[in-house]
N, C-alpha and C positions, 0 to 999 in steps of 0.2 A: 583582555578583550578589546585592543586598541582596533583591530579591524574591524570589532562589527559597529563600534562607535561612529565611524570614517565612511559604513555602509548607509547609513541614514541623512536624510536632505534637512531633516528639523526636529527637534526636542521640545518637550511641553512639559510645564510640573504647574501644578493648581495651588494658586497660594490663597489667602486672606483678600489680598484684592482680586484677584479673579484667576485666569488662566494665563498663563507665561509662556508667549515661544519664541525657541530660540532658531532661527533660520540658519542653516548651514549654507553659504555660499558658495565655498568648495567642490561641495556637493551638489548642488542646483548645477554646477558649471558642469560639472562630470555629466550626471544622467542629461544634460541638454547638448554634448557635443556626442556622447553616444548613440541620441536621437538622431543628430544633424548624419554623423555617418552611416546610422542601419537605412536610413531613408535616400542618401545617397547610394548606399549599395543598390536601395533595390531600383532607384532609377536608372542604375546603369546596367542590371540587369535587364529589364525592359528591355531598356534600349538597345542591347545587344543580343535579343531574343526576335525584337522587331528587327534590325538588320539580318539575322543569320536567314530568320523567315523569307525574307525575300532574296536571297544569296541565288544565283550569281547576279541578279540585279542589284538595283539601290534605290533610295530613294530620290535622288536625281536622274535616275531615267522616265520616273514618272512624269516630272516636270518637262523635260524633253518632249515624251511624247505628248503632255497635252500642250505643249506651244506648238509641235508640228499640226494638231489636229484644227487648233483655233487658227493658224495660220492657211490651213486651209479651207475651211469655214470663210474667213471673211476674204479669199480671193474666188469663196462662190465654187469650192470643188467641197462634195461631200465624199470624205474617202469611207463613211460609213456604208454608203451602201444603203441611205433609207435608215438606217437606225437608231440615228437625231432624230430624228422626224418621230420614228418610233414610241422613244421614249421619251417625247414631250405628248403626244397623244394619252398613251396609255396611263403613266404617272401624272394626270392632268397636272401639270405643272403652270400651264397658263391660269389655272384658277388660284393660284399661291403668288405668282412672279408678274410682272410686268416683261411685257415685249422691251429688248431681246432679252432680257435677264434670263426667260426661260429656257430659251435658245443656249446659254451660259452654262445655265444647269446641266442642261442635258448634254453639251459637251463635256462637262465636266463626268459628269458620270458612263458617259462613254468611255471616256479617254483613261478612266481608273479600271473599267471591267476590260481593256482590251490590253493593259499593261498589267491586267495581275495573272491573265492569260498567257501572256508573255514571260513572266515571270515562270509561271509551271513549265511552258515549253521549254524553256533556258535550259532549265531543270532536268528537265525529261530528258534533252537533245543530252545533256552532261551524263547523265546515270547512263544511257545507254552506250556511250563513248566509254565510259568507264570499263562498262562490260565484255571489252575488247580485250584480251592480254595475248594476242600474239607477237606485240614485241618483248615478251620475257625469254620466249624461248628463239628469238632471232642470238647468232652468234655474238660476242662482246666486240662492241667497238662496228658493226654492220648491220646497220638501219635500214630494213627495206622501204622503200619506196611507199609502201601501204600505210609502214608504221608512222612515216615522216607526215604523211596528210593527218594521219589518228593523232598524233602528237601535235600538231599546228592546231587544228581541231579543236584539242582539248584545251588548248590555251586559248582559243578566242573565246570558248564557251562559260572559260571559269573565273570571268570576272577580275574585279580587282578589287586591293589590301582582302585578303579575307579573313576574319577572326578564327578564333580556336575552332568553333563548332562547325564555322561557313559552311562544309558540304556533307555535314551529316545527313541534311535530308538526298545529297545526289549520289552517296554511294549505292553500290547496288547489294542486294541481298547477295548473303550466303549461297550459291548454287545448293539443290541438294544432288548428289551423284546416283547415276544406277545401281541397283545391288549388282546388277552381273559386272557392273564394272569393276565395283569394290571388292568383291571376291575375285577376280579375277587378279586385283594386284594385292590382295592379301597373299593368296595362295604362291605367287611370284616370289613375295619376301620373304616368305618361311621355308623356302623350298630350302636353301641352304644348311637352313638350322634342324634336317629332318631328314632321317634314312629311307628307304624306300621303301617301309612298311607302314610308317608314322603319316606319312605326305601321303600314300596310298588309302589311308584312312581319315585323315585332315580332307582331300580330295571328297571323299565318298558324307562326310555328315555335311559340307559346304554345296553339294549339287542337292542334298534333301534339304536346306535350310533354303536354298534359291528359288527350288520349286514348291515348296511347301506353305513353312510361317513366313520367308522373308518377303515377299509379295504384301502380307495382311499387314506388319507389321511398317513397309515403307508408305501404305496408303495414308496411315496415322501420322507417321513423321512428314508425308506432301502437304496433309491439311495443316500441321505446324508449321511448314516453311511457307507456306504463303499467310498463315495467319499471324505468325509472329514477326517481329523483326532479325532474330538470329535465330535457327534451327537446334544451335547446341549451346550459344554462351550461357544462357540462365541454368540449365542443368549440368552444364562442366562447374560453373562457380559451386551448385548444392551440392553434388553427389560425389564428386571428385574433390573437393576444398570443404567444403560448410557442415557434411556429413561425414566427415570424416571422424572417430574418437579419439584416433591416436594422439599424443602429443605434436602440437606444431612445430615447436621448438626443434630444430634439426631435420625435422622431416617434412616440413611443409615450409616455413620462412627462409630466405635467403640472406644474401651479406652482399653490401659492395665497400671498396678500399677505396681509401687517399689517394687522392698521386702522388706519383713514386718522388718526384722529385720538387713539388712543390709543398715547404712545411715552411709558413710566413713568420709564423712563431711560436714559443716556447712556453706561453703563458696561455692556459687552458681556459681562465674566463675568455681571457682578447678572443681564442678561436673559436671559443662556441658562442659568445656574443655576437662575431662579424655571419658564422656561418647559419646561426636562429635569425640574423635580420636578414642574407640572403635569402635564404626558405622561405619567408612571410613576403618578401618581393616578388619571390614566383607564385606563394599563391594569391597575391594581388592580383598579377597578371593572369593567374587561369581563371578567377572570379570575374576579371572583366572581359576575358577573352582576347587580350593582348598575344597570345601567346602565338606564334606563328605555327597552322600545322603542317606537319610534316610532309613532303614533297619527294616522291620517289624521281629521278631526274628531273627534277625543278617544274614536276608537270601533274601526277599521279596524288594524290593525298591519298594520307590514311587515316583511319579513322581514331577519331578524338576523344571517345565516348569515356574509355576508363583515367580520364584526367577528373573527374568530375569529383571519387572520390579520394582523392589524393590526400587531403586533408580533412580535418573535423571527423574522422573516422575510425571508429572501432568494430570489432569483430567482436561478438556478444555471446558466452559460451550459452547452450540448451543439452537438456538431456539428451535427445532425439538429431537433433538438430542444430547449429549455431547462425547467427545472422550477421549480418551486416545492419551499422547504424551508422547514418549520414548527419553531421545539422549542417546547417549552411553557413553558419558563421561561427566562430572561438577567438576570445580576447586573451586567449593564455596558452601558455603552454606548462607542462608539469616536468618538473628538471627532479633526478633519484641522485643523491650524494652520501655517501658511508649508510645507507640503512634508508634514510628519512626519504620525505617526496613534500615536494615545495609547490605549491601554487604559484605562479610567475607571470606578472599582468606583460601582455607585450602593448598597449595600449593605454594614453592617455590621453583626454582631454578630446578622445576623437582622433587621434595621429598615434602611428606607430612610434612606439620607443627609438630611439636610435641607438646603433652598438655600444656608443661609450655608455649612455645608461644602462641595457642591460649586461652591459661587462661588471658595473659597481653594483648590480643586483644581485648577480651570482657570485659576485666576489664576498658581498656577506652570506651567502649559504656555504660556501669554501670555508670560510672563517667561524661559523656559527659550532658552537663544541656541543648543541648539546645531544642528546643519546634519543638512538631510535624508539618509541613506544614498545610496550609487548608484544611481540608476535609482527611488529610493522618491518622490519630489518629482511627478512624472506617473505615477503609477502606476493614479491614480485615470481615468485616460482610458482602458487597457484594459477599463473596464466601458461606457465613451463612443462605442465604433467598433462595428465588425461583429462580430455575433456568433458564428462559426464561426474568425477567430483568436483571441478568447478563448476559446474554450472549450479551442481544443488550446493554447493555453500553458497554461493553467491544469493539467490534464491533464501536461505534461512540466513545469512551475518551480513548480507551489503545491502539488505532489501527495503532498508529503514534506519534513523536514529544517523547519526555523524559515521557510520561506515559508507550510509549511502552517499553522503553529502560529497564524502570525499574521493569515492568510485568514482561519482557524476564529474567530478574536476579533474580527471583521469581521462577518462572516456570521452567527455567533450572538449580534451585539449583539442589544440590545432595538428601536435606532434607530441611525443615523449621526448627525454632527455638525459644521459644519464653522463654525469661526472664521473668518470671511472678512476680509482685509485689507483689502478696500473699504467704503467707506460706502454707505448707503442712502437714498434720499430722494424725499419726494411731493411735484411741483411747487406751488409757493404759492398756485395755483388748485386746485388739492384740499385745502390744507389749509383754505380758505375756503369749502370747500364748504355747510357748515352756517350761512354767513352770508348765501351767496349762492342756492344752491338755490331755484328756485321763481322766479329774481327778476331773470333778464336780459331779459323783455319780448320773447322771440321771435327777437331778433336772434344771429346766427351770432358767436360767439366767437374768436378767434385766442390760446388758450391756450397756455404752453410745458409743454409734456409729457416735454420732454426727458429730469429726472430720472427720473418715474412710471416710462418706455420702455423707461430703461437698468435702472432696480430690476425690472423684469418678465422683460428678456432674462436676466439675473445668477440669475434664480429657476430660468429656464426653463433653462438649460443653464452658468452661471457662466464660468470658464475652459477648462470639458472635462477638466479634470481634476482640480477640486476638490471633486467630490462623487463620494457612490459611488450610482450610477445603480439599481445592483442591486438593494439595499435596500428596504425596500415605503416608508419615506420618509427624506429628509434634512432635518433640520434646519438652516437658516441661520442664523447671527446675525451680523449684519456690526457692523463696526468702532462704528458709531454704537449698535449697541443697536434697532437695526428687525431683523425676524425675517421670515422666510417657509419654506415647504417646498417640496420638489421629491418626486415622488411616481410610484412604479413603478404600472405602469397595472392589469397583469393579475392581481393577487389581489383589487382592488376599484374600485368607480366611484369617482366625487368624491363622493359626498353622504358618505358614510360618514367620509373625509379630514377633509368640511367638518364634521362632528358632533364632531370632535377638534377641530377647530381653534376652533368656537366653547369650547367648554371650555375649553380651553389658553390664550385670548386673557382669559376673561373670571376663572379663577381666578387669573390672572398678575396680574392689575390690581388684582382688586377682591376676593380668597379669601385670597390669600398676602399679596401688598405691598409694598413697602418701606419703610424708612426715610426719616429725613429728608436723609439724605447719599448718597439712593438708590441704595444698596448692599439687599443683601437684609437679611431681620430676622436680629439673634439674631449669636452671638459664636462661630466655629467652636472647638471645644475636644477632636475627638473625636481617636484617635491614628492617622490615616490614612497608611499611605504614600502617597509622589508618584505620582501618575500615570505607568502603565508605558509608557514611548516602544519600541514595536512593531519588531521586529528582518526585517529582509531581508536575503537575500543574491540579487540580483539579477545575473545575467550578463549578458555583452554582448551574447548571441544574444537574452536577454529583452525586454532595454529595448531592442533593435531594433525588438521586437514592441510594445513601449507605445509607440514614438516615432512609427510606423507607426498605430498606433491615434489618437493624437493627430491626426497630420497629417488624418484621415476627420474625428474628430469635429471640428477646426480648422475647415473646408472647410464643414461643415453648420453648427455656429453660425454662422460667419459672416454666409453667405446667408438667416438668419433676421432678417427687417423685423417688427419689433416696434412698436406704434402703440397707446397707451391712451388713452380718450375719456371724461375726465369731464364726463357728459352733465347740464345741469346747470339748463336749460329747466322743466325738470317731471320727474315721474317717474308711477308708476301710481296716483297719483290725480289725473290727466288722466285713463287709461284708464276706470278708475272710471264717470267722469262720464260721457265716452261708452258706457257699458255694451259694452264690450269688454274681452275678459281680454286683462293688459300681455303675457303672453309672445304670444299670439297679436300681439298690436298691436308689439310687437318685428320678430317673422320678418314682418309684412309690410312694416315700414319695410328688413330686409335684401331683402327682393326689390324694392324701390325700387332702393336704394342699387347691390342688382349689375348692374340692369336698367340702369340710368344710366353707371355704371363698365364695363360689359361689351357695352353694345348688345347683350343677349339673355338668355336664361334659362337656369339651369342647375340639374341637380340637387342638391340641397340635404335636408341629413341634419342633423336635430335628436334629440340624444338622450333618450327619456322613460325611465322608469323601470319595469321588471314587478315589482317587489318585493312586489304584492300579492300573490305566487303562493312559492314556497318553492325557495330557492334563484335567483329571478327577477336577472337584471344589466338588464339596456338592453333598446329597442327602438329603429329609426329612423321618426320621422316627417318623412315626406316635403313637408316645407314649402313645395313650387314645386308648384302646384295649378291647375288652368283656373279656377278662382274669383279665385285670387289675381292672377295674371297678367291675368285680364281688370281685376281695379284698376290694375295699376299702369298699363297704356295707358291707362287711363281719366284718370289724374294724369297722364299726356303729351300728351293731350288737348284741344285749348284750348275743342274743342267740345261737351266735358262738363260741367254744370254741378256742382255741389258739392252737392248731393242726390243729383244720379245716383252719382258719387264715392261719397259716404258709405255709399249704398244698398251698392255694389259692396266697399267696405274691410267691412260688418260680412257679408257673406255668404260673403267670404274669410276672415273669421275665424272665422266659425260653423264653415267645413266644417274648418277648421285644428284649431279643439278640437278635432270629433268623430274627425278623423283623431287626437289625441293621445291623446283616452280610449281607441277604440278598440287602438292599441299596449299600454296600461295596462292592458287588460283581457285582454292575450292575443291579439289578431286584428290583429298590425301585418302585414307585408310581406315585409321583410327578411331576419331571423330563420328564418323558415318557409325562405323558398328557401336561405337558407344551408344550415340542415341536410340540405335533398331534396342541393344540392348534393356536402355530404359524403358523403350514403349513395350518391351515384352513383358517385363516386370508389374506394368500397372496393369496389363490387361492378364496377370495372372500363369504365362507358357512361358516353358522351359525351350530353351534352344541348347543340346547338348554343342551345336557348332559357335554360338554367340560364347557360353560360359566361358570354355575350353580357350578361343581366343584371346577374352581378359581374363585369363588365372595368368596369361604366361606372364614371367618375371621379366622384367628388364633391368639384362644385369651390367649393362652397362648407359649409362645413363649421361648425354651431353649436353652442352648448350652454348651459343656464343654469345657473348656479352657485347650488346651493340656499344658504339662508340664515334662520336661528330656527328649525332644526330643532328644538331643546332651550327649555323653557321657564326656562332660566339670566337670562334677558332678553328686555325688552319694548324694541324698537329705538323704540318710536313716543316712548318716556318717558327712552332711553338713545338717542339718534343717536349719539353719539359712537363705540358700539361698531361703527358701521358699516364693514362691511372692503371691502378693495381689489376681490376676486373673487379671481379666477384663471383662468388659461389654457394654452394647448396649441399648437403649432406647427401650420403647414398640412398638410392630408393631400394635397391635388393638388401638384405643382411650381409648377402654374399657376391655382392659387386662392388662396381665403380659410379661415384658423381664425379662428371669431369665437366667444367667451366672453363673456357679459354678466350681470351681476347688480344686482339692481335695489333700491338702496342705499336703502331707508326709502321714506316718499313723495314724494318731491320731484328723485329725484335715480339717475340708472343706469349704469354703469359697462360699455366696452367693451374688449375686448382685441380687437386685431386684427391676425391675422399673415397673411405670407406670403412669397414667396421674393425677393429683389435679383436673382437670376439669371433669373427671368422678366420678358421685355419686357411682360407683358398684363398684371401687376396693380403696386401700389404703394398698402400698406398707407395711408400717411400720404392721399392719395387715396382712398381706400375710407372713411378715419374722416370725412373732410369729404364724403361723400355720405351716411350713419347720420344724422350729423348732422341734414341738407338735409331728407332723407328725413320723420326725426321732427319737424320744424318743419312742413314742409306738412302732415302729416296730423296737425297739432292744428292747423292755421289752416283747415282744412276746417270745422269743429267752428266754429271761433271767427268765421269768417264765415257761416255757416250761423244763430250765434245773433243776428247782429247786424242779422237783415234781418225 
């Protein structure tokens, strides 16, 4: 019980002469440098809640303007207008002040009510410049003249240094779109995937929902979008994320990879030491707002809002329902090694640990032999199964007594952590990737992928119950010192993840460092206790319940085919050449490849971003298009020539972007009928055209993996720091999850899952048609030049 001794400021025992106490010094210094920084936090909170508050001003333009106002004033010009005058009358200020002092006053308090006015106008002038996006859909590289003043504009309006939150209050809402619009471009994108009886009848319940409920049901959702801040983010997070029972694990969390080619060292404390003290620099900087936001051409922001819960964050299972829990601050994080889960201060005295101390922290839980409790060894798969048995065990065995103590030290980490006993590894054809890139001549490759496949499945779901799902992420570090994370879906998208992770990859390496015996820098000396090994008392009725949870999550990892595609032909400057955008020229090489694999067409959901709009998460664009589809027959074709071909691949891409900007701008699809969906649901009516909608499956399923969000690095000058991507399990039984990121210019990375349990697909199958796919449409291009 050496910790709980170590918890206490002072001891007292009552003897014969009186009362005896013993003052803990140690400990008076601890909870007084604790103080020192929770009261530091919160004044920098403040004060950068009072900055964001008046963004794009500051507070030196206040003092500006009231030196212009007194400097007018005493050359005898009132640029008020009478309203010095005013407000020395009516606030009788001469009965309080002496002449001029009142006169003082009352400029003074002009001169604040005409700059906090100022201040809103900034504001206003900013949110409705925002609300401009027609230079999205001007051509790449031809700025009109309209856009060039909107863009000058924007930049004189938006101030300067601005922090993380600066222009949350200037974005604009979410547009809400017409219903005739939105069916209109529903009916567009299913025409493809529907014969001409199916569409004839899709057609006929869409013109009864337009004229009928959908009218009742947008008046509902109008009074939402003006009364809330987002239209759909609070009910995409419940209904789609938080209501959901199925297991997360595979089906709702995602995975991102190391880079390929930077592994600093071989010793697994050194890398999860430097990379836990990265992580807690970044979330320094998002607590204080350091964090630069994001800038679509150096002008545009987007919205910053799901940085907030990044950290200190768990997903809390419920019967019915599961939640999100925030705290604003955690001094630990909880690290899982062979079974056990360790308490791990990152904090002392008031200052962050530094790496070389918690490298010798972890380095005694590496070394520590002893054996996991009953039932504590799988404990971590109760976060892995269905979520309505964890919630009521949680509910009866964690609700009280040292289960709860030690949940709450879980939950309130900053992050999870998990030492994994496995190694990690990029097959030898990725790690050559920067030699070969650009330089196999067209010809199809027979790569082994085997390690890349098995290091993606270990991200995406480990052994079931070596990570705690729950947690908004877990840190990896396996045996060898490669790293990756595992990432709870519903408090934020991947970009936000990936903006951590390029930080975290790039202060690891090249900020921090290590030695020449790549151990971390510097000699630990501070007087830390050992890391606290987490106490259970698990019963038998319990660990029925985890063993039970396992066997689900067992059953679902399993049936996950995992398939990575170091594509390694060209990359987007091929695209380039052809004047085609790569992610466009991507989703039409997957509608090749499922057209080929599938003999037919299927719905297909690419995720873009609304983040121009405040509080914005996702959009779906609908990648399987009549433009697109009439290419790829045209590539099965033999009576097409390679002009008609080309014609047909760039008029599927054109309509592809304006479908993606259009979702970017607020007018996608999906989104829209979801919410009409919920508001029908509360107010009790059935929409056979709403249901019918969301039953259809999407069986193929994509997404890009953003990458150089942060100007930390130039990949064009650094390739090395090019990372693996990340990915996500299938959403159909009977489809594809396809992740792709497009690794410098030369070179594009696919993940691609799907289930063993379905006879219709086979992931490894699906990678060797992406492949096939992207070689014919650059040999289009490249026969085309040579004639």
């Amino acid at each position: 019980m050496a910790e709980a001794h170590a918890a206490v400021a002072f001891q007292f025992t009552i003897t014969p002469e009186g009362v005896d106490f013993r003052i803990s010094n140690e400990a008076l210094r601890a909870i007084y440098y604790s103080g020192v920084r929770s009261w530091k936090k919160r004044f920098a909170r403040f004060k950068n809640h009072f900055l964001t508050g008046l963004y794009p001003a500051s507070p030196t333009s206040w003092f500006v303007v009231l030196v212009a106002i007194f400097a007018a004033v005493f050359v005898r010009v009132d640029p008020s207008m009478g309203m010095i005058q005013l407000i020395q009358d009516h606030l009788g200020l001469s009965n309080y002040f002496s002449a001029p002092t009142d006169l003082y006053v009352s400029v003074v308090i002009f001169s604040t009510v005409l700059w906090i006015a100022m201040v809103y106008m900034l504001r206003y002038m900013l949110k409705l410049l925002l609300c401009y996006h027609g230079w999205m859909y001007e051509p790449h590289g031809k700025i009109s003249l309209v856009s060039k003043i909107w863009l000058a504009m924007v930049k004189i309006f938006s101030g300067r240094k601005p922090l993380l939150y600066s222009y949350q209050a200037s974005l604009p809402r979410l547009p809400l779109p017409t219903i005739q619009g939105t069916v209109k471009r529903y009916l567009t994108s299913v025409r493809p995937l529907m014969d001409d009886n199916q569409f004839k009848e899709m057609e006929q319940l869409a013109v009864d929902f337009q004229e009928n409920l959908g009218p009742r049901l947008q008046r509902y959702l109008l009074l939402k979008s003006w009364w809330a801040t987002n239209y759909v983010s609070d009910w995409w997070e419940e209904y789609v994320y938080l209501r959901g029972r199925y297991p997360i694990m595979v089906n709702s969390n995602y995975y991102a990879m190391d880079a390929i080619f930077i592994h600093p060292t071989q010793s697994q404390a050194a890398r999860a030491a430097n990379v836990i003290y990265s992580m807690l620099l970044f979330r320094r900087q998002v607590a204080q707002e350091q964090v630069r936001p994001i800038l679509v051409s150096n002008a545009v922001p987007l919205c910053s809002w799901q940085y907030e819960r990044m950290f200190n964050t768990t997903r809390i299972p419920g019967v019915e329902t599961d939640s999100l829990r925030h705290w604003d601050d955690s001094k630990h994080v909880v690290v899982y090694n062979r079974g056990r889960y360790y308490k791990l201060p990152v904090y002392f005295l008031g200052q962050m640990i530094p790496p070389c101390e918690i490298q010798a922290q972890l380095e005694k839980i590496l070394l520590d032999k002893s054996e996991p409790a009953f039932g504590e060894a799988h404990l971590g798969a109760i976060t892995a199964g269905d979520r309505v048995p964890w919630a009521k065990a949680r509910q009866t065995y964690f609700s009280k007594g040292v289960n709860k103590a030690s949940l709450d030290a879980i939950e309130q980490a900053a992050f999870f952590v998990t030492l994994d006993e496995e190694e990690a590894c990029y097959d030898q054809a990725m790690e050559d990737l920067l030699e070969t890139a650009g330089k196999t001549d067209g010809i199809m490759v027979d790569d082994d992928n085997t390690k890349v496949s098995t290091f993606a499945k270990s991200l995406l779901h480990g052994k079931a119950y070596d990570r705690w799902f729950d947690k908004s992420f877990t840190l990896i570090v396996f045996k060898n010192g490669r790293i990756g994370l595992n990432c709870e879906h519903s408090w934020a998208d991947a970009p936000i993840i990936g903006h951590l992770w390029e930080h975290t990859i790039y202060y690891d390496a090249r900020n921090i460092g290590y030695g020449e015996d790549k151990n971390t820098l510097g000699e630990p000396s501070l007087p830390l206790p050992a890391p606290l090994h987490l106490k259970w008392d698990i019963s038998e009725e319990c660990n029925e319940v985890i063993e039970s949870q396992l066997a689900t999550a067992k059953k679902l990892s399993e049936d996950v085919d995992m398939q990575l595609l170091a594509f390694r032909h060209y990359g987007k400057d091929v695209c380039k050449k052809c004047r085609i955008s790569p992610d466009a020229w991507i989703q039409m090489a997957l509608q090749v490849a499922y057209y080929r694999d599938q003999n037919k067409f299927a719905l297909t959901y690419e995720a873009s971003m609304t983040r121009l709009f405040r509080e914005g998460r996702t959009e779906t664009v609908r990648s399987c298009t009549m433009d697109s589809c009439n290419f790829v027959r045209s590539l099965e074709d033999p009576t097409k020539t390679n002009e008609e071909r080309i014609k047909l691949l760039k008029q599927a891409a054109s309509s592809h972007q304006s479908s993606y900007r259009n979702c970017m701008t607020g007018t996608g699809i999906d989104r829209h009928l979801f919410t009409l969906y919920v508001v029908s649901k509360y107010l009790g009516e059935d929409s056979k055209f709403l249901g019918k909608v969301l039953s259809e499956p999407w069986r193929l399923s994509t997404s890009q993996t953003p990458h150089q969000q942060t100007n930390l690095l130039d990949l064009r000058k650094n390739p090395e720091y090019i990372s693996g991507g990340g990915g996500f399990g299938p959403v159909a039984d009977d489809g594809y999850g396809v992740s792709y990121i497009i690794a410098g210019e030369h070179a594009i990375m696919f993940h691609i899952s799907s289930k063993y349990s379905s006879d219709r697909t086979s992931s490894r199958k699906f990678m060797k048609n992406i492949e096939k796919a992207m070689l014919d449409m650059r040999a289009l291009f490249d026969n085309a030049s040579k004639k």
